[in-house]
Each structure stands twice: as structure tokens, then as C-alpha cells.
C-alpha positions in Angstrom: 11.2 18.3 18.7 13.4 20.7 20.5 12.1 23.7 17.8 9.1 22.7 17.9 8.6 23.4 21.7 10.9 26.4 20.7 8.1 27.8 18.0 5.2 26.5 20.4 6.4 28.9 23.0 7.0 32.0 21.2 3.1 31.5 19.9 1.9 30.9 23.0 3.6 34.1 24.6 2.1 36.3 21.7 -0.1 39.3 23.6 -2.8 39.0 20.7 -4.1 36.6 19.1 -4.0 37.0 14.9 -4.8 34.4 12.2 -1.0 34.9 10.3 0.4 33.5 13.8 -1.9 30.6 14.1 -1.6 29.7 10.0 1.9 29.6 10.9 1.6 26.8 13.8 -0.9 25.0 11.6 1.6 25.0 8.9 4.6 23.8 11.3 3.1 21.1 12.4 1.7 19.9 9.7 4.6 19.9 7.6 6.1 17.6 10.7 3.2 15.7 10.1 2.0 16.2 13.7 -2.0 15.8 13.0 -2.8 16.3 16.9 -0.8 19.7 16.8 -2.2 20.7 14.0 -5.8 19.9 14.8 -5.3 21.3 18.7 -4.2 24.7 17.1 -6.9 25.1 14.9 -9.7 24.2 17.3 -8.1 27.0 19.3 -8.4 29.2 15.8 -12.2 28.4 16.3 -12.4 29.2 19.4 -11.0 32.7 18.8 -13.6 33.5 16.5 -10.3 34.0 13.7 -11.2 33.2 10.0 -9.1 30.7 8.7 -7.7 31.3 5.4 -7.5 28.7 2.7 -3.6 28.1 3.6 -5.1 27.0 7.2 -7.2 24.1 5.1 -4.5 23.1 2.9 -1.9 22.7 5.6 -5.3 20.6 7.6 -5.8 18.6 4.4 -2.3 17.8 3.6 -1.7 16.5 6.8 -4.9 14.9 7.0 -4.6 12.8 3.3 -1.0 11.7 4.4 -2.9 9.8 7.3 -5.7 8.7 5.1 -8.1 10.5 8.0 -11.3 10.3 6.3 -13.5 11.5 8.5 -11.0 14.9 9.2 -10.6 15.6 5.7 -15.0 15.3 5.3 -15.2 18.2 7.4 -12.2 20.2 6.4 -13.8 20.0 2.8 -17.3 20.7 4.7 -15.5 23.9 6.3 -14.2 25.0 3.2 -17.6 25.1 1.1 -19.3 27.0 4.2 -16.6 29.4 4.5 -17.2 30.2 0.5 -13.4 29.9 -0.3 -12.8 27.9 -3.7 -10.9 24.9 -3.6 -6.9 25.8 -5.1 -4.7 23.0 -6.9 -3.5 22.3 -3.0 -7.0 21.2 -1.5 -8.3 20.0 -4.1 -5.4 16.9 -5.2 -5.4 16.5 -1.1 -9.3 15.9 -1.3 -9.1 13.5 -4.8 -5.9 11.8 -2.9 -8.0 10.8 0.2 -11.5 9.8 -1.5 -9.5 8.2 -3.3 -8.0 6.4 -0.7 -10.8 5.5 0.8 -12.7 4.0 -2.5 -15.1 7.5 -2.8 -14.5 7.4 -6.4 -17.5 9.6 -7.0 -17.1 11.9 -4.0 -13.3 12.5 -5.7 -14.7 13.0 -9.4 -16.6 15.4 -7.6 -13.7 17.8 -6.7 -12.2 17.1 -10.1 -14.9 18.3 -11.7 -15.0 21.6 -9.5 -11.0 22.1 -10.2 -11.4 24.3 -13.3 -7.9 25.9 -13.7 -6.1 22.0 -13.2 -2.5 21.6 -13.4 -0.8 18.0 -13.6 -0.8 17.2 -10.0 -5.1 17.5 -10.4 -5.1 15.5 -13.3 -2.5 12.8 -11.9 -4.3 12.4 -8.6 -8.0 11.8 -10.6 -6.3 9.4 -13.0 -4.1 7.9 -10.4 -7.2 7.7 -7.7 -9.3 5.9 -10.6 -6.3 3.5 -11.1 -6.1 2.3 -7.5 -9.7 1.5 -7.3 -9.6 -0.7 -10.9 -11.2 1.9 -12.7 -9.1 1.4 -15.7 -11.4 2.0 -18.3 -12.4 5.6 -16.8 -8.7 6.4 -16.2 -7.8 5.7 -20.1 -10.8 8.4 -20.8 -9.6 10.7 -18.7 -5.7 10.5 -19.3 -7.1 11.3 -23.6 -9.1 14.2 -21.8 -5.6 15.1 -20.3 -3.8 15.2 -24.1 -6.8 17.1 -26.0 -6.7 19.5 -22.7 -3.1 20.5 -24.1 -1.4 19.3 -20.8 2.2 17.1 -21.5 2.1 14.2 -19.0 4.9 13.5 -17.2 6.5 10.6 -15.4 3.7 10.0 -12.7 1.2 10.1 -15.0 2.5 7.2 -16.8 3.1 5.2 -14.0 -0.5 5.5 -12.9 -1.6 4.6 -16.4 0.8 1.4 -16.5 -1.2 0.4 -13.2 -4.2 0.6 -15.6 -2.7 -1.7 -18.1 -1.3 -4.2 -15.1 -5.0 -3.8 -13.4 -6.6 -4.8 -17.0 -4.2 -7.4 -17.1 -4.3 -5.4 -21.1 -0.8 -5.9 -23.0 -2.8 -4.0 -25.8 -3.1 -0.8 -23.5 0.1 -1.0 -22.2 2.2 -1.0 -25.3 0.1 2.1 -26.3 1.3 3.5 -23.2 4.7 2.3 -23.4 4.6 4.1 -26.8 3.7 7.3 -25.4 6.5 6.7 -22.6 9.3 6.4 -25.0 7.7 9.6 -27.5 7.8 12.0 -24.6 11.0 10.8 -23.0 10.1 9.5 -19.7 11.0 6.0 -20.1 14.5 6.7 -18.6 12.6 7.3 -15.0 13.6 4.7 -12.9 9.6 4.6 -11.2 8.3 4.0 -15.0 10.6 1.3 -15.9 9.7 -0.4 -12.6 6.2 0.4 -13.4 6.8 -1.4 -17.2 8.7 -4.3 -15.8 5.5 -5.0 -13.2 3.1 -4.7 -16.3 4.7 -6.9 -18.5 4.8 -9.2 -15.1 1.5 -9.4 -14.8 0.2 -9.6 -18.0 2.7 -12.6 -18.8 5.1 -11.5 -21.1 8.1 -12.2 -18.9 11.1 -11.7 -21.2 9.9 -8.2 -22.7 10.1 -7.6 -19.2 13.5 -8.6 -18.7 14.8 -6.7 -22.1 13.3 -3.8 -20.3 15.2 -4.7 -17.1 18.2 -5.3 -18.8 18.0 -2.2 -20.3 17.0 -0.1 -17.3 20.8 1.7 -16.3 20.7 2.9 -12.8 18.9 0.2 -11.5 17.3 0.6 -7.8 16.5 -1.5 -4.9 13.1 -1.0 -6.3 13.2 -2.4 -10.3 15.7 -5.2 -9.3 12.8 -6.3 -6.6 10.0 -5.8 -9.8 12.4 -8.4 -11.4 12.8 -10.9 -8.4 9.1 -10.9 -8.2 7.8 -11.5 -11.3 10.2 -14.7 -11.3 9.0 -15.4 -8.0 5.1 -14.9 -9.1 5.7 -17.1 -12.1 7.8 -19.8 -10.3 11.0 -19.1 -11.7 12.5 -19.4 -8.5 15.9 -20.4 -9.9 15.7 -17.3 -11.9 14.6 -15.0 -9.2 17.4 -16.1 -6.8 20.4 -15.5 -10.3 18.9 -11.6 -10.6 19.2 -11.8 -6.6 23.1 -12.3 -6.5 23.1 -10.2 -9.6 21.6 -7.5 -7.4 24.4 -8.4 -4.5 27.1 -8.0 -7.3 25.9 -4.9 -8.7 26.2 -3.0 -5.1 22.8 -2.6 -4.5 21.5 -3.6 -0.9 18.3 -5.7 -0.4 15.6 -4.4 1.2 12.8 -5.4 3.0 10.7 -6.2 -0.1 13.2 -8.5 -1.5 13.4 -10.8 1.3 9.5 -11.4 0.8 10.3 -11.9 -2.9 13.0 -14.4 -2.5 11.2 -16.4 0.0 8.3 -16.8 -1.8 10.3 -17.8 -4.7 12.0 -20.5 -2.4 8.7 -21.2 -1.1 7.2 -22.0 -4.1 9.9 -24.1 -5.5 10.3 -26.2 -2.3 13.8 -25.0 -1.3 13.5 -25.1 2.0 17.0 -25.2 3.1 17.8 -22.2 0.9 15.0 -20.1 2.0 16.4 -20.7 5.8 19.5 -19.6 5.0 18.3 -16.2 3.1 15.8 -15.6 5.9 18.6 -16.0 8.6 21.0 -13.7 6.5 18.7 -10.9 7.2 20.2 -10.6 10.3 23.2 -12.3 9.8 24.7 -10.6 7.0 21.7 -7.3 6.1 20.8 -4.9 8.1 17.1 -6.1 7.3 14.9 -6.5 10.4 12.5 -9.7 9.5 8.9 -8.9 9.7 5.6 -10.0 10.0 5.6 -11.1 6.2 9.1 -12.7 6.3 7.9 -14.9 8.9 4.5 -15.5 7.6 7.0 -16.6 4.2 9.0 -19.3 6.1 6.3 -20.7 7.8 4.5 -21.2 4.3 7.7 -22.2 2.8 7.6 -25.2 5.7 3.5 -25.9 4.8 4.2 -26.5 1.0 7.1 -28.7 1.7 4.5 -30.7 4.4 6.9 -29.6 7.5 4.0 -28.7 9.1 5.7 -29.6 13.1 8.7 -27.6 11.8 6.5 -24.5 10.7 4.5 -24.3 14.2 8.1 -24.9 16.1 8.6 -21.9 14.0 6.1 -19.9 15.1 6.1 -20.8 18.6 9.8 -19.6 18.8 9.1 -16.4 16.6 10.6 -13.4 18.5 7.4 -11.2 18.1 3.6 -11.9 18.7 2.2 -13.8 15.6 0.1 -12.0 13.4 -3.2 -13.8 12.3 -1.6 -13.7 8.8 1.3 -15.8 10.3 -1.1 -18.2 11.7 -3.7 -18.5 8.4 -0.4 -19.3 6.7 0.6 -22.5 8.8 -3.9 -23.6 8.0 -3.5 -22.8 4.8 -0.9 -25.8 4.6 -2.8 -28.0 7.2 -5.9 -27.4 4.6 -3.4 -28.6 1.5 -2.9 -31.7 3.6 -5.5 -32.2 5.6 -4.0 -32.5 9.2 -6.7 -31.5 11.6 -4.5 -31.7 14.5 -2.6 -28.6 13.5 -4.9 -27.4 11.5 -7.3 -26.7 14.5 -4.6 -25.0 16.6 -3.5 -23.3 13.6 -7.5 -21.8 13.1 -7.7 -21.2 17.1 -4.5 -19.0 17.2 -5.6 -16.6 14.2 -9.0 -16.2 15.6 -7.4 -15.1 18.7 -5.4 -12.7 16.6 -8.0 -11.4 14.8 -11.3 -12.6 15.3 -13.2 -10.5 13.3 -11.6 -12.6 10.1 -14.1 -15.1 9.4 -11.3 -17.1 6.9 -9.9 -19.0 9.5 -13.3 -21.1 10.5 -14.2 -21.3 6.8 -10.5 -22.8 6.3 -11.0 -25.1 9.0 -14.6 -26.3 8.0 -13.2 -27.1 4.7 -10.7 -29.5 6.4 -13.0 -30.9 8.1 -15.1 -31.9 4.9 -12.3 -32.9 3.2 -11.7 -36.2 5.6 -15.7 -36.6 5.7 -15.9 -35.0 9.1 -19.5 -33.4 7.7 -20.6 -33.2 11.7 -17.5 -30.8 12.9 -17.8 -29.2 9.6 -21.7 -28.3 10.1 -20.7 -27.0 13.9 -18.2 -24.8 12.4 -20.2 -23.2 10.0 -23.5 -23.1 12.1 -21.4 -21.2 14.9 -19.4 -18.5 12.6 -20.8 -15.2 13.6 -21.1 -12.3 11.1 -18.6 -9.3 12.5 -18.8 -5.3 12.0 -16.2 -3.2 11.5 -15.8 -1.1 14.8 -16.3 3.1 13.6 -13.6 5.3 14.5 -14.1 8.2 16.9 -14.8 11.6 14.7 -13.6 15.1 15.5 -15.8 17.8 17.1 -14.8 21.6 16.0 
């Protein structure tokens, strides 16, 4: 902070004002990923009638995509096609990463399509922003357009392309990829495995998943967590708490994602008692601050077990403000066993954390059908109001 107050009075002490100096600041505080520095500066750029260079837009855009600003990076893009300058390698993944982002599939096929000297990064950003948005299909096309282009894929595009095959839920796909993994030598890269292990999750085929575990050396926080969860997910909850102390015996500290892992494991297998005692180790015996999802896992791990008193205890006692999530946790277990009591606290509480999420009332009218209560359940649903989304405030140049 201190430099940057350093830097921001050396610029501002400058006797004339030149584009190099204000590309510069742009730059700074965008690598610090200071988007109201960067922004402030270049308004200022605008204001002295200086041209900004295409640098000026990248350092804007990278900034910009890294906080998913929408709305900035729609009239940085805008800015550049005005000012004439072509879109580099830079711009253009930023734009495809932030379309992307925001589900403008088309808008970032767009760019893609105007990117005519592509490197990797282009063509991992179009296959990956197709991925994310379950355009699996389109992202095996394009990933063939990457081989007959020439181009070697390397570690990040397989991982985008193993999202396809989890996304497709396509074991037929994935072992093609997996092929191509092992052929060009990236299946040592600890983000592929972890990528694998989640595929073969998802699409069932647990033990080909644990071969490839086993397997994996150098394991990280992140592959032993793949493992934990796709025992958890497929309620091998014995299993997923064994690779837990295997993952304490191999050195390797838990992290915030395991904890949601091995309570829902615990959860899911009724181990109530167990679960408490892994949630109060956080603290106890981690250095793993419990969050919003850790305490939205206990409470569910009290619903299935039918301690519905002990789960709102729970919440009422929880050191931070409830989220709604916390709350639709503790009605989703009043909804698996009909207790309208709690149940209707449960739905008031969530509504009051979020009330534009409709889920709670439609919860909640569905527990009231359930014990013939048709009248409360006709109020309900007669009185749930349709909610917008509120729109964000835009930037004026």
C-alpha cells in the first residue's frame, strides 16, 4: 500500500501529462487488482484528451475479467472497436474469459472468431468458456479444430475437456481424453489427475478413480479432497473418512473444502456424533475457520438424523449471522419430516435472509400439503411474489 501511495505521488507531481505515465498507473494498479485505481486513472486519461494504447485496455480488461465486471469489460471492448485497435492474445482471452463468465457464449465465440493469430491461452479460454456453460458438444469440436490447427494442447486444456466429459456425464469421451492425456504426457499434472479422479466420480466408475488416485504421486490438498468427495457423493462415508486419515498421515493439511466433504459424508451416513467432532476440530486442532457451508453441513447433518431442536439450537448459537442457505438447510429437514412448527420458523428466517429466493415458501407449501393442510398451502402459494434481480450501477467515461 505504502508504494503504491509512493508511485501515486510521483505521477501526480509529473509537470505534463503523457500517455507512457498514465499506462504505467493503469498497469500498477491493475496488476494489484485495484479496479477503482485503475478506472479513476483512466477516466482522468479521457479527460486529458490522451489516446490510450491497447496496453491501457488490456491492463482495464485484465483487471476487469478477474472481477467478473461485465458491464466494464462491454465498454472496454466497445472502446477498443471505436478506437480501431485489433484485439491481441491479451484482450481478447480477457473478453472470451468474462462472456464466458457471464453465460454470453455467443458474444465470446464472437472474439474467438475475430482472434486470427490464436495461441493456446485463446483456444483454452473458448474451449474452457464453452465447458463451464455445458456446452460439451461444441467444446469437443472445437478442441479437434485445436489438433488439425497444429497447436499441442497442454495441461489446461485437458482439464477443461475432462469438465466436458464430467458435464456429459460421458465415460466414452473421457477415456478418449484420458487417452490423449497419457499420449502427450500431461497426466502427471496434479490439476489433470484431479480433473480425471472428479470425471470418473461423476460418471460412476468409482474404483478407476481410485486406481487413478492411488496412482497420482504428489498428491495435494486438492486430489485427496476429489477423493473424499466422490466417497462422500456416493455415500461411502466410511470410505471417505479412511482417505481422510490417510490424508492426516500423509502430511497433507485439510482445507476448507475437506471439511464440507467430510461432513456431508457424515451427514449422509447419519454419524452425527462423528461429524461434531470433525466440525469442532476445525478449530480445535486445524487452523480452518468454519464457514457458512460447514455450518449449513451440521445443521443438515442434525435434519437427516431428525434432530431437528438440536439443528435450530445450532443455528441460534452460530457465531456469525445465518445465511439463507443455513436456514433452507434446517426446512429442508422439517420438509423430510413434516414438522410445521420448525418448519415455519425455519422458512421465515431464510426469507428474511434472502427474500428474493422464492424456495423457501415453495418448501414450506409443500409441508403444508403433505399433512393435508391444502388451506395454508393455497395462502402460501397465492401470496409468493415474483422478484427481479436488482441492476448494478454502470460506469460513465
Amino acid at each position: 500500500m505504502a508504494r503504491k501511495a509512493e508511485a501515486r505521488a510521483v505521477f501526480e507531481a509529473l509537470a505534463e501529462d503523457d500517455a507512457i505515465s498514465y499506462n504505467a498507473m493503469i498497469e500498477g494498479y491493475a496488476r494489484l487488482g485495484d479496479l477503482t485505481g485503475a478506472v479513476e486513472i483512466f477516466r482522468k486519461m479521457r479527460y486529458c484528451s490522451l489516446k490510450p494504447s491497447l496496453l491501457t485496455f488490456v491492463s482495464l480488461l485484465g483487471v476487469s475479467s478477474s472481477r467478473s465486471d461485465l458491464e466494464l469489460s462491454k465498454q472496454i471492448h466497445g472502446l477498443i472497436v471505436k478506437s480501431g485497435t485489433s484485439l491481441d492474445l491479451y484482450a481478447g482471452s480477457a473478453l472470451i474469459d468474462v462472456y464466458s463468465k457471464f453465460s454470453l457464449v455467443d458474444d465470446a465465440k464472437v472474439v474467438f472468431s475475430l482472434m486470427h493469430n490464436r495461441d493456446m491461452v485463446i483456444w483454452n479460454a473458448m474451449i474452457f468458456g464453452l465447458a463451464q456453460n455445458e456446452r460439451g458438444e461444441e467444446a469437443v469440436k472445437l478442441f479437434n479444430q485445436l489438433r488439425i490447427s497444429g497447436l499441442t494442447p497442454n495441461e489446461f486444456t485437458f482439464v477443461a475437456l475432462v469438465a466436458v466429459a464430467s458435464t456429459l456425464a460421458s465415460m466414452s469421451h473421457g477415456q478418449q481424453f484420458h487417452a490423449q492425456i497419457i499420449k502427450e504426457g500431461a497426466d502427471s499434472d496434479p490439476h489433470v489427475s484431479n480433473a480425471l479422479i472428479d470425471m470418473y466420480a461423476k460418471c460412476g466408475f468409482i474404483e478407476e478413480g481410485l486406481q487413478l488416485f492411488e496412482s497420482t504421486s504428489g498428491k495435494d490438498v486438492i486430489c485427496w479432497n476429489s477423493m473424499i468427495l466422490t466417497y462422500a457423493q456416493h455415500g461411502h462415508a466410511e470410505e471417505a473418512l479412511r482417505v481422510f486419515g490417510m490424508m492426516g498421515g500423509a502430511g497433507v493439511e485439510p482445507n476448507y473444502v475437506t471439511f464440507v466433504a467430510v461432513l456431508s459424508a457424515c451427514a449422509h451416513a447419519g454419524l452425527v456424533n462423528e461429524g461434531l467432532q470433525y466440525f469442532n476440530s476445525m478449530n480445535t486442532k486445524y487452523t480452518v475457520e468454519p464457514g457458512t457451508e460447514h455450518y449449513a453441513s451440521v445443521v443438515n447433518l442434525f435434519g437427516r438424523a431428525g434432530k431437528l431442536h438440536a439443528a435450530k439450537e445450532f443455528i441460534e448459537r452460530m457465531p456469525i449471522e445465518p445465511a439463507a442457505v443455513v436456514w433452507r438447510s434446517l426446512l429442508s429437514a422439517c420438509h423430510l419430516f413434516g414438522n410445521v412448527e420448525i418448519g415455519t420458523y425455519a422458512a421465515e428466517m431464510a426469507l428474511l435472509a434472502d427474500p428474493m429466493d422464492s424456495g423457501p415458501s415453495v418448501l414450506m407449501s409443500n409441508i403444508y400439503a403433505s399433512k393435508g393442510l391444502w388451506a395454508d398451502a393455497q395462502k402460501l402459494r397465492q401470496g409468493m411474489d415474483c422478484a427481479g434481480v436488482a441492476k448494478e450501477a454502470g460506469y460513465s467515461w
